[in-house]
N, CA, C and O atoms as a Tripos MOL2 file, in Angstrom:
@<TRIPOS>MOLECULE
protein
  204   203    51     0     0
PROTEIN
NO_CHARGES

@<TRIPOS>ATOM
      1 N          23.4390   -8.0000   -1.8800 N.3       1 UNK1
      2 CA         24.1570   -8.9910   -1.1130 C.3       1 UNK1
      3 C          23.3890  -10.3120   -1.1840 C.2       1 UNK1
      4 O          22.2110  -10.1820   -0.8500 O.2       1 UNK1
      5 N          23.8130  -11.7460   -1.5880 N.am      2 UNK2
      6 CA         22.8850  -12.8060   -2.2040 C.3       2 UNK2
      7 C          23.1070  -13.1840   -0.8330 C.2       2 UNK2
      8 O          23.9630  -12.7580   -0.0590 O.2       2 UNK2
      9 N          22.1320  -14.1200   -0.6300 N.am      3 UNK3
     10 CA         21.6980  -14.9860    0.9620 C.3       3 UNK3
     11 C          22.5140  -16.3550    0.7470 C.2       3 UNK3
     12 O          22.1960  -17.1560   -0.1320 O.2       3 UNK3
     13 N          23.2200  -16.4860    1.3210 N.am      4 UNK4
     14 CA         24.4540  -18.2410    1.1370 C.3       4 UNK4
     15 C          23.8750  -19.4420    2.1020 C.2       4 UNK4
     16 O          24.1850  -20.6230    1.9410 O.2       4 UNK4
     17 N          22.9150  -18.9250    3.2130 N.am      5 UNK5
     18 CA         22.0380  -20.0320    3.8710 C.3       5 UNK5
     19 C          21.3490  -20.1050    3.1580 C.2       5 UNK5
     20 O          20.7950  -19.1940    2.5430 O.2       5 UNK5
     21 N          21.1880  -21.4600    3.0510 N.am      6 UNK6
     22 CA         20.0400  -22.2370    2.2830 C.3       6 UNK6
     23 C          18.9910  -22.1610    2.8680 C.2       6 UNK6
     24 O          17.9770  -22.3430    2.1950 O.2       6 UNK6
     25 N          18.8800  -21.9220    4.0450 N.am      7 UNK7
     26 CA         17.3580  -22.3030    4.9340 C.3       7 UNK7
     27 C          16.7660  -20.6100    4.6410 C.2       7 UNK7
     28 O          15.5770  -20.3040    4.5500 O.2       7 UNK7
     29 N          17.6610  -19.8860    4.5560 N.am      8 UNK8
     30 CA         17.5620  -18.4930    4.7690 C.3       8 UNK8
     31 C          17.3280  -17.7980    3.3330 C.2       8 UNK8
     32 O          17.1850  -16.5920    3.1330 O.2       8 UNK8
     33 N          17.3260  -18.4490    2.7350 N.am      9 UNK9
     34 CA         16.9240  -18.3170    0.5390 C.3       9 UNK9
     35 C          15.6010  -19.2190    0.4920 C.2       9 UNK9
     36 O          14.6340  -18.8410   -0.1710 O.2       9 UNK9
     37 N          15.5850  -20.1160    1.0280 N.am     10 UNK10
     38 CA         13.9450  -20.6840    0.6950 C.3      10 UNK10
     39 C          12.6580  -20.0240    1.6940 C.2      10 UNK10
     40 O          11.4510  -19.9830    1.4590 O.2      10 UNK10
     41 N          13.6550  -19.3980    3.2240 N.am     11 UNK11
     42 CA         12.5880  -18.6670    3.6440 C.3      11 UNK11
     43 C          12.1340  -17.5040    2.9410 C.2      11 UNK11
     44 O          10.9600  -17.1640    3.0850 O.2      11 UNK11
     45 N          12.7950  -16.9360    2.3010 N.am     12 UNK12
     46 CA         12.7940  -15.4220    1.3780 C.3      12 UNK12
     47 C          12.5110  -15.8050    0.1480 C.2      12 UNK12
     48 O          11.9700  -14.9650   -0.5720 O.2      12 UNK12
     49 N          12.8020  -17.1730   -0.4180 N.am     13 UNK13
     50 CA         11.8020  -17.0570   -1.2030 C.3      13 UNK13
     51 C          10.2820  -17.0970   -1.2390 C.2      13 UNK13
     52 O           9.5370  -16.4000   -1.9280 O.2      13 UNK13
     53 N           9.8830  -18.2970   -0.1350 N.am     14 UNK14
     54 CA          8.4800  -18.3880   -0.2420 C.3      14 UNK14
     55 C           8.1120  -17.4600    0.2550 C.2      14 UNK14
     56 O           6.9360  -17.3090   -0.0730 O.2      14 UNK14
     57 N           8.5640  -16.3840    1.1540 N.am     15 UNK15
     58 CA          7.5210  -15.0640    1.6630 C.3      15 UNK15
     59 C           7.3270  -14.1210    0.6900 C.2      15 UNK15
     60 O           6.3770  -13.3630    0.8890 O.2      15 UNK15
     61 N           8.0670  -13.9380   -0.4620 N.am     16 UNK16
     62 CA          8.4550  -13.6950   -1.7640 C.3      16 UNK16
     63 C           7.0630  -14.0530   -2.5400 C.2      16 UNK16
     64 O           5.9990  -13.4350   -2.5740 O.2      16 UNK16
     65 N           7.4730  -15.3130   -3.1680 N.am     17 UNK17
     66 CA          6.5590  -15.6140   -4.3070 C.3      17 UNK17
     67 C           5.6940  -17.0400   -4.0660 C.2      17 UNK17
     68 O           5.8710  -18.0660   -4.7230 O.2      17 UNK17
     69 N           5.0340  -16.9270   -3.3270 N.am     18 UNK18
     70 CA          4.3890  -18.3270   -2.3680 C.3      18 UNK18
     71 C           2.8800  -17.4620   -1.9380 C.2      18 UNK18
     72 O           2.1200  -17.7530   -1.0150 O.2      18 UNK18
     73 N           2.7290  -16.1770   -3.0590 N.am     19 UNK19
     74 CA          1.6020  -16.3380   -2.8800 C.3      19 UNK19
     75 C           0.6310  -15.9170   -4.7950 C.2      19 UNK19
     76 O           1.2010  -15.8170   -5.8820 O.2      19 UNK19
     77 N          -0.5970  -15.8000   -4.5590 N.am     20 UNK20
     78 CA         -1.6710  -15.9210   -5.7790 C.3      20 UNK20
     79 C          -1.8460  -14.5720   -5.6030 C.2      20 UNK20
     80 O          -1.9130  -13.8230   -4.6280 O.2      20 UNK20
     81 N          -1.9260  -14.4050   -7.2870 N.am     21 UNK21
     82 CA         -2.3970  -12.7080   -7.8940 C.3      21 UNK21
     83 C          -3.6930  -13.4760   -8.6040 C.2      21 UNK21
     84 O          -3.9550  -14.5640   -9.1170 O.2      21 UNK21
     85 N          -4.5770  -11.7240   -8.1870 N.am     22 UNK22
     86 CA         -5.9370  -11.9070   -9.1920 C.3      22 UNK22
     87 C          -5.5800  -12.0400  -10.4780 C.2      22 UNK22
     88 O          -4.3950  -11.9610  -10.8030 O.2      22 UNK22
     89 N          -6.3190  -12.2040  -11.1500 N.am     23 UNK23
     90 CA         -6.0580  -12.3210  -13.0280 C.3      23 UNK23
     91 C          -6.9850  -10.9980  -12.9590 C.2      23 UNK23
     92 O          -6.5770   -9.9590  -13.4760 O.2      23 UNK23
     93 N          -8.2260  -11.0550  -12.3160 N.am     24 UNK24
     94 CA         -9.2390   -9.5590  -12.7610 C.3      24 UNK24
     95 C          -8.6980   -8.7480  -12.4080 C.2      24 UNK24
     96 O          -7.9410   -8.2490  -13.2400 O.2      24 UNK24
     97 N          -8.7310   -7.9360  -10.6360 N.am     25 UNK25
     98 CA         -7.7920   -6.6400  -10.4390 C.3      25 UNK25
     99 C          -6.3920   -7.1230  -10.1510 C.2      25 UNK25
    100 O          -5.7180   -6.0980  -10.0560 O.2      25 UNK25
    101 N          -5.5180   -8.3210   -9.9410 N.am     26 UNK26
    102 CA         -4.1830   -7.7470  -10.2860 C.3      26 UNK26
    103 C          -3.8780   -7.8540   -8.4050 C.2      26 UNK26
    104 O          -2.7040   -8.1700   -8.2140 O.2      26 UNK26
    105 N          -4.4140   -7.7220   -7.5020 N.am     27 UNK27
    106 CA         -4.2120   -7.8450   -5.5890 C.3      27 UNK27
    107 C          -3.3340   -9.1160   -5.3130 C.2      27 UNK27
    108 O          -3.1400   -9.8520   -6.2790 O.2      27 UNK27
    109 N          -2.9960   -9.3260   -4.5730 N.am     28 UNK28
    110 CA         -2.2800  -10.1880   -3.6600 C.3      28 UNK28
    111 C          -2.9220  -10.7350   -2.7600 C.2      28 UNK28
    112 O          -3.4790  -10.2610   -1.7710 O.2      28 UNK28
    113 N          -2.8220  -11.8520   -3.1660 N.am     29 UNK29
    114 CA         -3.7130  -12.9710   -1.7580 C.3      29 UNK29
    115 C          -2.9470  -14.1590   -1.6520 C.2      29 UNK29
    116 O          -2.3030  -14.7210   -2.5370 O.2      29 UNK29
    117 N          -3.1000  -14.4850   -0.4140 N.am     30 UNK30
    118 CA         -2.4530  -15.8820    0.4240 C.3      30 UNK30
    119 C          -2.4910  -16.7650   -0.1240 C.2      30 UNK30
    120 O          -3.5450  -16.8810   -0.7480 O.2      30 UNK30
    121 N          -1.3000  -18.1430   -0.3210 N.am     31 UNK31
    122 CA         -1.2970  -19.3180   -0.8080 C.3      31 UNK31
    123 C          -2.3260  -19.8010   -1.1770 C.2      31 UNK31
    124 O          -2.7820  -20.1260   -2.2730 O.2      31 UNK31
    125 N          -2.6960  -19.8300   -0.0790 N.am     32 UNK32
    126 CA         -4.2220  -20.6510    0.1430 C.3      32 UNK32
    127 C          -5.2350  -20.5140   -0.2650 C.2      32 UNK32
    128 O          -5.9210  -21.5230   -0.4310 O.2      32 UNK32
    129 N          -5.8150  -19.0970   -0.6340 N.am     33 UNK33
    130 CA         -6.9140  -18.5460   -1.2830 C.3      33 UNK33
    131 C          -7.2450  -19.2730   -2.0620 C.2      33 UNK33
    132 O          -6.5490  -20.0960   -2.6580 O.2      33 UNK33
    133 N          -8.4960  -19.0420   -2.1760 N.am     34 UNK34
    134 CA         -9.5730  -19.6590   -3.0950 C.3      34 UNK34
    135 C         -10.3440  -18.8680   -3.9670 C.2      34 UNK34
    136 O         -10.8280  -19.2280   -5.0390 O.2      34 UNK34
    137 N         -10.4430  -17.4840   -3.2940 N.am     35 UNK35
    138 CA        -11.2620  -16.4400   -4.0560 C.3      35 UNK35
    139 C         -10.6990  -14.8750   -3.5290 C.2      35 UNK35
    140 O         -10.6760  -14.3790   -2.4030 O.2      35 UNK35
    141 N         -10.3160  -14.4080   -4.7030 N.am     36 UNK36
    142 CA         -9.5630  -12.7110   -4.2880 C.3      36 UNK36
    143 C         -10.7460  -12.2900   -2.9940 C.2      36 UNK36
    144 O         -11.9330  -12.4170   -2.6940 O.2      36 UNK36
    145 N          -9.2250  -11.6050   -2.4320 N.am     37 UNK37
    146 CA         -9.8250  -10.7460   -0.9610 C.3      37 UNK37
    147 C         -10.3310   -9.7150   -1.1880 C.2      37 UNK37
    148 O         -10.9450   -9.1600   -0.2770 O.2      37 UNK37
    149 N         -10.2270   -8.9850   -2.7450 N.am     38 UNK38
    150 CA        -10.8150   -7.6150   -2.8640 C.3      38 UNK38
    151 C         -11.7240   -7.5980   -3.8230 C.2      38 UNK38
    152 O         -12.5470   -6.6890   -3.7220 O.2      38 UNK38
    153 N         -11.8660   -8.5150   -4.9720 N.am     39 UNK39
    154 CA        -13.0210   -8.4830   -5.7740 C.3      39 UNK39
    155 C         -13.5070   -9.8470   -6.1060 C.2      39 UNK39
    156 O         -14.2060  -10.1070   -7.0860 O.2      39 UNK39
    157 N         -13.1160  -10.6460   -5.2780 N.am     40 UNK40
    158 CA        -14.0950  -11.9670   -4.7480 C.3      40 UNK40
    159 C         -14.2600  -12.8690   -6.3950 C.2      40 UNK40
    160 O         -15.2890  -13.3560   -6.8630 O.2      40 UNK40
    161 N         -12.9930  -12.8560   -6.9380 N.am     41 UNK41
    162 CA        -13.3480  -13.7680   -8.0390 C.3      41 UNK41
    163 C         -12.7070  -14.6690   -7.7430 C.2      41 UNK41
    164 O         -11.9240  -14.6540   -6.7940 O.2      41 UNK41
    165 N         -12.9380  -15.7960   -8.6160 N.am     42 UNK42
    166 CA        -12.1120  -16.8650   -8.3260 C.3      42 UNK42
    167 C         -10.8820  -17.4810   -9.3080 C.2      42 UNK42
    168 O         -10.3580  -18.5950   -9.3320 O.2      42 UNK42
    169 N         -10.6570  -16.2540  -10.1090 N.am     43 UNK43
    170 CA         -9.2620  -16.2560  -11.4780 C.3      43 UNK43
    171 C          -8.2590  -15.8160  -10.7900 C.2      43 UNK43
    172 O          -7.7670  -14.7030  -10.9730 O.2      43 UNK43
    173 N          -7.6780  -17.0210   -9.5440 N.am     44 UNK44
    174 CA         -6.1110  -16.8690   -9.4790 C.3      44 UNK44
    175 C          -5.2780  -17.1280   -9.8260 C.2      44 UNK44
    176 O          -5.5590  -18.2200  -10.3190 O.2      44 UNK44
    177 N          -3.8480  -16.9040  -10.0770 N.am     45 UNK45
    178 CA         -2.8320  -17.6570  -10.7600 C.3      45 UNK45
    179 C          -1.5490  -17.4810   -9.5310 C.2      45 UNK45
    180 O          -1.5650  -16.5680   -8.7050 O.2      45 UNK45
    181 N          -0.6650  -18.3460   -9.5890 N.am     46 UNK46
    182 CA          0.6840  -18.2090   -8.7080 C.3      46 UNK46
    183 C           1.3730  -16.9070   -9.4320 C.2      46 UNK46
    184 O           1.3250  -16.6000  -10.6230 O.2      46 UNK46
    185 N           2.0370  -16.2260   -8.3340 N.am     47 UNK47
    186 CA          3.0310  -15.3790   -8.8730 C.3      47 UNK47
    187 C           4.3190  -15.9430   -9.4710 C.2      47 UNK47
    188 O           4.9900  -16.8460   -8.9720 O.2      47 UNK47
    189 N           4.5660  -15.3140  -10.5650 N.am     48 UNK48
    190 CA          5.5240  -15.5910  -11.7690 C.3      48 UNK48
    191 C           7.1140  -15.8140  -10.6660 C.2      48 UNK48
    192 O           7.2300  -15.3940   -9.5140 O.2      48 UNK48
    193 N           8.0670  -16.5120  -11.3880 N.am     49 UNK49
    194 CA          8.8160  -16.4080  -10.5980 C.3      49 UNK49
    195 C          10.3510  -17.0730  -11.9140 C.2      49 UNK49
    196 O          10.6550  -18.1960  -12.3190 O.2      49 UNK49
    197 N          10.8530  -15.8480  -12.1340 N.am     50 UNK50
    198 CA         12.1220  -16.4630  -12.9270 C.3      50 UNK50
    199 C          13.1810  -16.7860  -12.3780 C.2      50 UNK50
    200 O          13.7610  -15.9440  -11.6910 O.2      50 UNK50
    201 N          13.7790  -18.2410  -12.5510 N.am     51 UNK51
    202 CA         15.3900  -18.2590  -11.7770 C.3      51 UNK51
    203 C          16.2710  -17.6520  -12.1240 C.2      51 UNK51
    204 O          17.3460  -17.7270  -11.5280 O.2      51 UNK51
@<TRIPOS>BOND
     1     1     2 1
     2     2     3 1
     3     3     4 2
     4     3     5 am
     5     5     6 1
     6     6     7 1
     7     7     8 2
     8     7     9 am
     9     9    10 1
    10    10    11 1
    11    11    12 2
    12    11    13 am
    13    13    14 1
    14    14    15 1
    15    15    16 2
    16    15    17 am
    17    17    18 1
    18    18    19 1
    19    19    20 2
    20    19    21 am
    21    21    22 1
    22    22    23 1
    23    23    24 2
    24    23    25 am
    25    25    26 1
    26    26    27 1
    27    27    28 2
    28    27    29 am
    29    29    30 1
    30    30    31 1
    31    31    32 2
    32    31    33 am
    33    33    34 1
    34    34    35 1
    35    35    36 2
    36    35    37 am
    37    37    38 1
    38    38    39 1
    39    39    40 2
    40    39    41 am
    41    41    42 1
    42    42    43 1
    43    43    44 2
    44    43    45 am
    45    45    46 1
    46    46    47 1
    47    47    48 2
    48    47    49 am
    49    49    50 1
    50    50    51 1
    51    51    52 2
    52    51    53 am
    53    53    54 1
    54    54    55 1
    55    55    56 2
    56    55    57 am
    57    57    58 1
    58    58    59 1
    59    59    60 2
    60    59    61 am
    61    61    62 1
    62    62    63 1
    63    63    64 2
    64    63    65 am
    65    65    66 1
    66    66    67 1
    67    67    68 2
    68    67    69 am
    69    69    70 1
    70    70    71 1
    71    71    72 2
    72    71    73 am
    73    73    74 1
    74    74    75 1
    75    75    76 2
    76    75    77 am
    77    77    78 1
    78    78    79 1
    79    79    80 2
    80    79    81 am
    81    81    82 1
    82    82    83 1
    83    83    84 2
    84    83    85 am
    85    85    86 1
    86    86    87 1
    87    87    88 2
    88    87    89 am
    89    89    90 1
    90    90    91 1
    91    91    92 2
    92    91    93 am
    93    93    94 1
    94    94    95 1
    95    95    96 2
    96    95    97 am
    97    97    98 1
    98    98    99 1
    99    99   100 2
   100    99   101 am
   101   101   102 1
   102   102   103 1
   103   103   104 2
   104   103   105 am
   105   105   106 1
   106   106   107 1
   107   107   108 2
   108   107   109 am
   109   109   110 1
   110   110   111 1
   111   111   112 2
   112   111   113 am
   113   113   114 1
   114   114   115 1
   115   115   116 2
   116   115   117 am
   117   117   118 1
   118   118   119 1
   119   119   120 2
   120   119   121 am
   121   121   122 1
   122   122   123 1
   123   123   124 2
   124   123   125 am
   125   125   126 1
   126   126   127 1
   127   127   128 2
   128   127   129 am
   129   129   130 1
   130   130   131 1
   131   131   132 2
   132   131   133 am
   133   133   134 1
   134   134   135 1
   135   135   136 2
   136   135   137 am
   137   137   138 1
   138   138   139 1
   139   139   140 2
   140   139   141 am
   141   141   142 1
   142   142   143 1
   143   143   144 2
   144   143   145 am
   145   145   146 1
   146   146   147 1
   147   147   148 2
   148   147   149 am
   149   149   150 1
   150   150   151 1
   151   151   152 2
   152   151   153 am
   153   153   154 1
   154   154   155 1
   155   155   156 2
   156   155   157 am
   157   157   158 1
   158   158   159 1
   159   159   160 2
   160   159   161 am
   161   161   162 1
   162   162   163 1
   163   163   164 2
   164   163   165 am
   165   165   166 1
   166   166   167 1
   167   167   168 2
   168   167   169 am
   169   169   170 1
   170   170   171 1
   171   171   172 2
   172   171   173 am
   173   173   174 1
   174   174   175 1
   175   175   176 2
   176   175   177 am
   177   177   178 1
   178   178   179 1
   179   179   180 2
   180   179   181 am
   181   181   182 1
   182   182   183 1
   183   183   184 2
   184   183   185 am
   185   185   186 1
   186   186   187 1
   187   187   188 2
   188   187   189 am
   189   189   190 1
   190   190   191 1
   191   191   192 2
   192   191   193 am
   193   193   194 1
   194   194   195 1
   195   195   196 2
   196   195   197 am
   197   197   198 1
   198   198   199 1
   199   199   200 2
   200   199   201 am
   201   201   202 1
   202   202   203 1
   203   203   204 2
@<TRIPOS>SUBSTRUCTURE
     1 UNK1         2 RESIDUE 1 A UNK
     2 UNK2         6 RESIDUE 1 A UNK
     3 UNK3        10 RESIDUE 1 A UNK
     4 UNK4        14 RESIDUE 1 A UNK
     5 UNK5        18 RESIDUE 1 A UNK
     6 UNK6        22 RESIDUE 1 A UNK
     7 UNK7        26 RESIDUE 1 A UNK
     8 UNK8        30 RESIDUE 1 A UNK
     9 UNK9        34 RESIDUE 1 A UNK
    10 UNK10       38 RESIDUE 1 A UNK
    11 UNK11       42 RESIDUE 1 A UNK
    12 UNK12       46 RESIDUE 1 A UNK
    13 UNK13       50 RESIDUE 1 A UNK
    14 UNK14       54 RESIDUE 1 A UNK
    15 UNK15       58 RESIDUE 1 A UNK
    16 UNK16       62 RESIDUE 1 A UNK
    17 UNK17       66 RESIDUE 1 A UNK
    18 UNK18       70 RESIDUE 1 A UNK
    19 UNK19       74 RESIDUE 1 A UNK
    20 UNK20       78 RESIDUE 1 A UNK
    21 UNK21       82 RESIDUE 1 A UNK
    22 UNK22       86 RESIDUE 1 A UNK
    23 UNK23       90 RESIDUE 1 A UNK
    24 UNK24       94 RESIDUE 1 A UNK
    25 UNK25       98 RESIDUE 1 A UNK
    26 UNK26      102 RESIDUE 1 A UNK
    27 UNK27      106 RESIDUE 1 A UNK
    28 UNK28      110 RESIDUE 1 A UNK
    29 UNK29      114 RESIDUE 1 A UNK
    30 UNK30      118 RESIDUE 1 A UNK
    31 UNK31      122 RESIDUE 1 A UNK
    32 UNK32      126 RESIDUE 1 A UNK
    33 UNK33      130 RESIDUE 1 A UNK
    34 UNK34      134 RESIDUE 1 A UNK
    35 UNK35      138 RESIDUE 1 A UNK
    36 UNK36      142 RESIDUE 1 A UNK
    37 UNK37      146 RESIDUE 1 A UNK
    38 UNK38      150 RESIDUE 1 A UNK
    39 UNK39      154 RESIDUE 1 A UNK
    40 UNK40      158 RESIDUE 1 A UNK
    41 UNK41      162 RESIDUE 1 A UNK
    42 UNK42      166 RESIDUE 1 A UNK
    43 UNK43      170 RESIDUE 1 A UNK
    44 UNK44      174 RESIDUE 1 A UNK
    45 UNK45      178 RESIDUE 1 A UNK
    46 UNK46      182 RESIDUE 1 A UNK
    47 UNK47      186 RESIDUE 1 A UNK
    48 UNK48      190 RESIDUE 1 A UNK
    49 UNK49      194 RESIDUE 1 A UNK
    50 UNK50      198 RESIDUE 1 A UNK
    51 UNK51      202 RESIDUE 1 A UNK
């Protein structure tokens, strides 16, 4: 079922893909991060996101 609010598709998206994967193990960490929460490197990248 697709979301037709607009406010209600950009909230689901960014809780979605609005956050950084390690490049070393591959975890999930917050926008904001600076350095993975589980093996403390600092090779993040944004999560991929196709339209």
């Amino acid at each position: 079922m697709p979301i037709r609010d607009p406010f209600k598709l950009e909230l689901a998206l960014n809780s979605t893909f609005r956050v950084k994967i390690c490049r070393k193990c591959g975890a999930k960490n917050a926008w904001t991060a600076e350095r993975c929460r589980r093996c403390k490197s600092r090779n993040l990248r944004p999560k991929r996101y196709k339209k």
